[in-house]
C-alpha positions as YAML, in Angstrom:
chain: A
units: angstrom
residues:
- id: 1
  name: UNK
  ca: [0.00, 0.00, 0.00]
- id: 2
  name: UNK
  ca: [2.72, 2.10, 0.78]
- id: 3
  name: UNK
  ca: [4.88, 2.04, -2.51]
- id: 4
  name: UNK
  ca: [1.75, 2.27, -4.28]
- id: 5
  name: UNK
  ca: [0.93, 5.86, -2.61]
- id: 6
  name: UNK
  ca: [4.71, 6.76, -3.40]
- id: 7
  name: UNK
  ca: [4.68, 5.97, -6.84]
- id: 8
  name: UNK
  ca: [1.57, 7.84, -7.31]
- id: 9
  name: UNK
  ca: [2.96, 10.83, -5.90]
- id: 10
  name: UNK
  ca: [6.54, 9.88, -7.71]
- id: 11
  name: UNK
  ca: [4.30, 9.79, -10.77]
- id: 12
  name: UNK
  ca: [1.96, 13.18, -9.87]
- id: 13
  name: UNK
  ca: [5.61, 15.02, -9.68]
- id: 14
  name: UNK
  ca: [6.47, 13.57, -13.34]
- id: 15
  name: UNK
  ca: [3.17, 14.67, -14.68]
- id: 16
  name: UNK
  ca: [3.69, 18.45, -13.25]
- id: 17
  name: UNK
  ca: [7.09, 18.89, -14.47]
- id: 18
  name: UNK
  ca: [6.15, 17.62, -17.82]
- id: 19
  name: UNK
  ca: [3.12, 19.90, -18.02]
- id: 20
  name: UNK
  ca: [5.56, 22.67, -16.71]
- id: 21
  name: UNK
  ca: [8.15, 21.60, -19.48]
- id: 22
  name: UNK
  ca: [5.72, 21.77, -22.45]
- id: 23
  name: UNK
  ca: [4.37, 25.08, -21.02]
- id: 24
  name: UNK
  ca: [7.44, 26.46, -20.77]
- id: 25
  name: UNK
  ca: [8.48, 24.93, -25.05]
- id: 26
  name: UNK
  ca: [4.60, 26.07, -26.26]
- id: 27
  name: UNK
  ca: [4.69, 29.76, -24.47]
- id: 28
  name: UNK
  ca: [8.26, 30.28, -23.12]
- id: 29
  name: UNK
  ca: [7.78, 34.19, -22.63]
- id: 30
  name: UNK
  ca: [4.48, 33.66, -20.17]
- id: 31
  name: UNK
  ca: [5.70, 30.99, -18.94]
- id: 32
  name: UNK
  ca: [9.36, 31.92, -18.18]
- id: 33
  name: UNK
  ca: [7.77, 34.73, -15.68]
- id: 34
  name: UNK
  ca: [6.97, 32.18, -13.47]
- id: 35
  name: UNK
  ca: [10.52, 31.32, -13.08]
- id: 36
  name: UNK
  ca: [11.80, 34.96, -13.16]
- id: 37
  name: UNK
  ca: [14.13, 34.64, -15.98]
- id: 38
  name: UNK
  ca: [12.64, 37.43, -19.13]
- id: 39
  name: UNK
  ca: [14.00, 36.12, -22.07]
- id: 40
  name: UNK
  ca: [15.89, 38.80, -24.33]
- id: 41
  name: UNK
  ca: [15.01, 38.12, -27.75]
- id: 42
  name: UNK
  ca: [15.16, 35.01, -29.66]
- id: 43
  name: UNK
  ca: [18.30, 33.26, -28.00]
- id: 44
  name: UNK
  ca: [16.65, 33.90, -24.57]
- id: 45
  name: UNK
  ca: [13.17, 32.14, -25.86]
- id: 46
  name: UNK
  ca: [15.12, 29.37, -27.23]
- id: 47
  name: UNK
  ca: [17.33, 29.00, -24.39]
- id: 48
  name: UNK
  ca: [13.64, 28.71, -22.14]
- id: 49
  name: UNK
  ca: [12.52, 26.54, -24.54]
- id: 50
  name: UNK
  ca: [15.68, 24.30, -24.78]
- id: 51
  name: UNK
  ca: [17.04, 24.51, -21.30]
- id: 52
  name: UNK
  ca: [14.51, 24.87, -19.26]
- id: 53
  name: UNK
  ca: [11.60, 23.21, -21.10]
- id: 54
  name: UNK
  ca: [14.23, 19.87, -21.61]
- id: 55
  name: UNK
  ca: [14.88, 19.69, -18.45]
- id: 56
  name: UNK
  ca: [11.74, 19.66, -16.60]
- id: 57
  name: UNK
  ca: [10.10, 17.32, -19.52]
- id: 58
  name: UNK
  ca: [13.09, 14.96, -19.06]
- id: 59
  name: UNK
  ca: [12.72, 14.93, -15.24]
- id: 60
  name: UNK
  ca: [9.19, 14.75, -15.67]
- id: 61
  name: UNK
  ca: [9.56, 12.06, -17.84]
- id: 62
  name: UNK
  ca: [11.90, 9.78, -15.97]
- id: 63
  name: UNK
  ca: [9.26, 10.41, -12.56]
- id: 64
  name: UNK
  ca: [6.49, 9.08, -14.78]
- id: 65
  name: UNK
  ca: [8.25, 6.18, -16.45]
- id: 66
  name: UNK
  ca: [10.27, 5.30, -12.72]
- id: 67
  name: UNK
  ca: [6.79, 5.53, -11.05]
- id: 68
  name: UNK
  ca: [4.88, 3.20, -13.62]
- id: 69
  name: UNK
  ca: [7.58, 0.07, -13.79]
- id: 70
  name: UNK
  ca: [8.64, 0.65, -10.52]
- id: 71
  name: UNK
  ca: [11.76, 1.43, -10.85]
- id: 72
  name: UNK
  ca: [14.30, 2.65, -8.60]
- id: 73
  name: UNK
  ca: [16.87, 3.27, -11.10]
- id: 74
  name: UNK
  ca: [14.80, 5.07, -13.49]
- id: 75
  name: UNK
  ca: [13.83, 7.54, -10.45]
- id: 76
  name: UNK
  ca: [17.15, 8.17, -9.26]
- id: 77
  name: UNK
  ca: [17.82, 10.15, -12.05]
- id: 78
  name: UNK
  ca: [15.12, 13.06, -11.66]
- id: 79
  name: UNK
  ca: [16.24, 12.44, -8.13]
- id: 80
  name: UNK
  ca: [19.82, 13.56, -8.55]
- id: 81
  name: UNK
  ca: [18.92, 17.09, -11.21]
- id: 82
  name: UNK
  ca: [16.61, 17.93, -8.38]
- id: 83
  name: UNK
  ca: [19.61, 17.25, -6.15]
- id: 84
  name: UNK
  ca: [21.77, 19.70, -8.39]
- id: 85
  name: UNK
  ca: [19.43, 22.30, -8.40]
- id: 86
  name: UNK
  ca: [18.78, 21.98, -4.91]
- id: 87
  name: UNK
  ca: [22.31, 22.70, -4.47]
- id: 88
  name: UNK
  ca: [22.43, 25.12, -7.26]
- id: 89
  name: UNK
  ca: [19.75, 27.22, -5.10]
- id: 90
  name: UNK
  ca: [21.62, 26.95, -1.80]
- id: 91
  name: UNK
  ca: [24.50, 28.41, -2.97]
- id: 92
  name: UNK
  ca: [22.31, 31.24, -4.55]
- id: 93
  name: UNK
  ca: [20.77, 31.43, -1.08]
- id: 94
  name: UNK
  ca: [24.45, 32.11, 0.45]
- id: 95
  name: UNK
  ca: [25.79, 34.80, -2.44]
- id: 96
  name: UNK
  ca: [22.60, 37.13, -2.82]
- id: 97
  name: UNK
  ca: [21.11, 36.37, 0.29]
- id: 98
  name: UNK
  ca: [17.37, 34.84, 0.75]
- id: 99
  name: UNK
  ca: [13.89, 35.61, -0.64]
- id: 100
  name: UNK
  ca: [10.62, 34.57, -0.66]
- id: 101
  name: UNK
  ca: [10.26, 32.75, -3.91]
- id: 102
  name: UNK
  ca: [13.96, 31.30, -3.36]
- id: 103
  name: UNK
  ca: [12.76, 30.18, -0.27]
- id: 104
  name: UNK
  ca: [9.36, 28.79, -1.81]
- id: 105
  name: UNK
  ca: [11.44, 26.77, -4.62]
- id: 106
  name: UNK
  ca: [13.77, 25.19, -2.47]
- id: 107
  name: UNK
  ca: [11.23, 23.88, -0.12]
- id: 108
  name: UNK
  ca: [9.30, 22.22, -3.51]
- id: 109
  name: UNK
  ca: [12.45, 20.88, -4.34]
- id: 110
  name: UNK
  ca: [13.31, 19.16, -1.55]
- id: 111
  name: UNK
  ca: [9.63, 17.64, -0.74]
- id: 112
  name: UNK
  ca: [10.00, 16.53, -4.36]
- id: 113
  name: UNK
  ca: [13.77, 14.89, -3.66]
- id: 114
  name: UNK
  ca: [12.14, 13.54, -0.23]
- id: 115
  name: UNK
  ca: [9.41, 11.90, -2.09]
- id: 116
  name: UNK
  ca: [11.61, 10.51, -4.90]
- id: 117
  name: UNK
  ca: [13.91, 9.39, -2.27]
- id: 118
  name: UNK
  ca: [11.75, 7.05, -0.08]
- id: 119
  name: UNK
  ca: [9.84, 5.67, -3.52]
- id: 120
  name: UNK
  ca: [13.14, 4.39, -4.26]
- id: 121
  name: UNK
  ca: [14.19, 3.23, -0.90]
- id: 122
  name: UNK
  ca: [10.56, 1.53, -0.35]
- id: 123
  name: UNK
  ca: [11.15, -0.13, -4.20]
- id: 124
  name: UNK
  ca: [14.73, -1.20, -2.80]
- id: 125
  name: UNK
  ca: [13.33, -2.47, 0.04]
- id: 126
  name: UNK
  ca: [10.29, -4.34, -1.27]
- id: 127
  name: UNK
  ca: [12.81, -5.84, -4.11]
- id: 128
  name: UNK
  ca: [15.74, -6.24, -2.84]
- id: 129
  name: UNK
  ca: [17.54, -3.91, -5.71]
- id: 130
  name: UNK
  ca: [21.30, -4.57, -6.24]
- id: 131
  name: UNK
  ca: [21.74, -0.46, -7.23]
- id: 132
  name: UNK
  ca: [21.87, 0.56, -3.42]
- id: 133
  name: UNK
  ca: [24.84, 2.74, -3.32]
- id: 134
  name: UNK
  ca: [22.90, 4.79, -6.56]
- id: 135
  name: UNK
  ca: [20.95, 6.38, -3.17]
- id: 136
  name: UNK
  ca: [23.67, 8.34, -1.57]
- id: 137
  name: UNK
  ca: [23.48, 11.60, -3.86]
- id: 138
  name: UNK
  ca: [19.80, 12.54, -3.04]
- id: 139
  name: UNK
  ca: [19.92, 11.42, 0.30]
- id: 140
  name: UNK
  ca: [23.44, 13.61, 0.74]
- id: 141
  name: UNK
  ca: [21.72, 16.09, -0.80]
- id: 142
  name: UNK
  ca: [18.58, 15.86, 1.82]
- id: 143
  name: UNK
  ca: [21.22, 16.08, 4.55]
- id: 144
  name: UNK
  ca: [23.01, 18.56, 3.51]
- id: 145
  name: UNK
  ca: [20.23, 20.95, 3.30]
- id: 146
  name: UNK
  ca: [18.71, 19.63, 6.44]
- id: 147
  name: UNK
  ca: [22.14, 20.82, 7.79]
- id: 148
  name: UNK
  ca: [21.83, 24.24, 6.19]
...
């Protein structure tokens, strides 16, 4: 019952970032506002659209396809960007200082690395997974900001 409830909510996390990700490549100026990065011109729109849009529809896409075959592999990777951006934010947090939507970011990412996290350790546990050391970089990365 309990992997089933974490790979729904491993698999509601895929489905937002891909509708964020094809947002983001269908109206990249509207869209990018959300994220507080104004595009300048066509390299900045394609840069939205490439960067940004990729990355959340390839997160996305590994949450949904991890979620549905249950595996822990496939959702280590979203696991570990979200990890990197986590990190990414915190030392944004340290050189300019804190703010609201920082703060408000950080705190998604991290409920979506916890979530991630403990579908893959329940999967691990359930199936006895021979990929255990793959868990160290989300769950450093959990620690680390719990220690922050």
């Amino acid at each position: 019952m309990t992997q089933r409830i974490l790979r729904y909510l491993s698999g509601a996390i895929g489905l937002v970032f891909v509708l964020i990700g094809v947002s983001l490549l269908l109206a990249p100026g509207r869209q990018s506002a959300l994220f507080a990065t104004g595009p300048s011109g066509p390299a900045g729109l394609s840069t939205v659209r490439a960067d940004l849009a990729g990355l959340f529809i390839g997160m996305g896409a590994f949450s949904l396809v991890g979620a549905v075959i249950a595996s822990d592999a496939v959702l280590m990777v979203p696991g570990a960007f979200l990890g990197i951006i986590a990190a990414g934010r915190l030392v944004n947090l340290v050189a300019d200082g804190p703010s609201a939507d920082a703060m408000r970011s950080l705190t998604i990412e991290v409920v979506a690395i916890g979530v991630l996290a403990l579908t893959v350790m329940n999967l691990r546990r359930t199936q006895r997974a021979k990929t255990r050391g793959l868990l160290v970089v989300p769950l450093a990365v959990l620690v680390l900001l719990g220690v922050a």
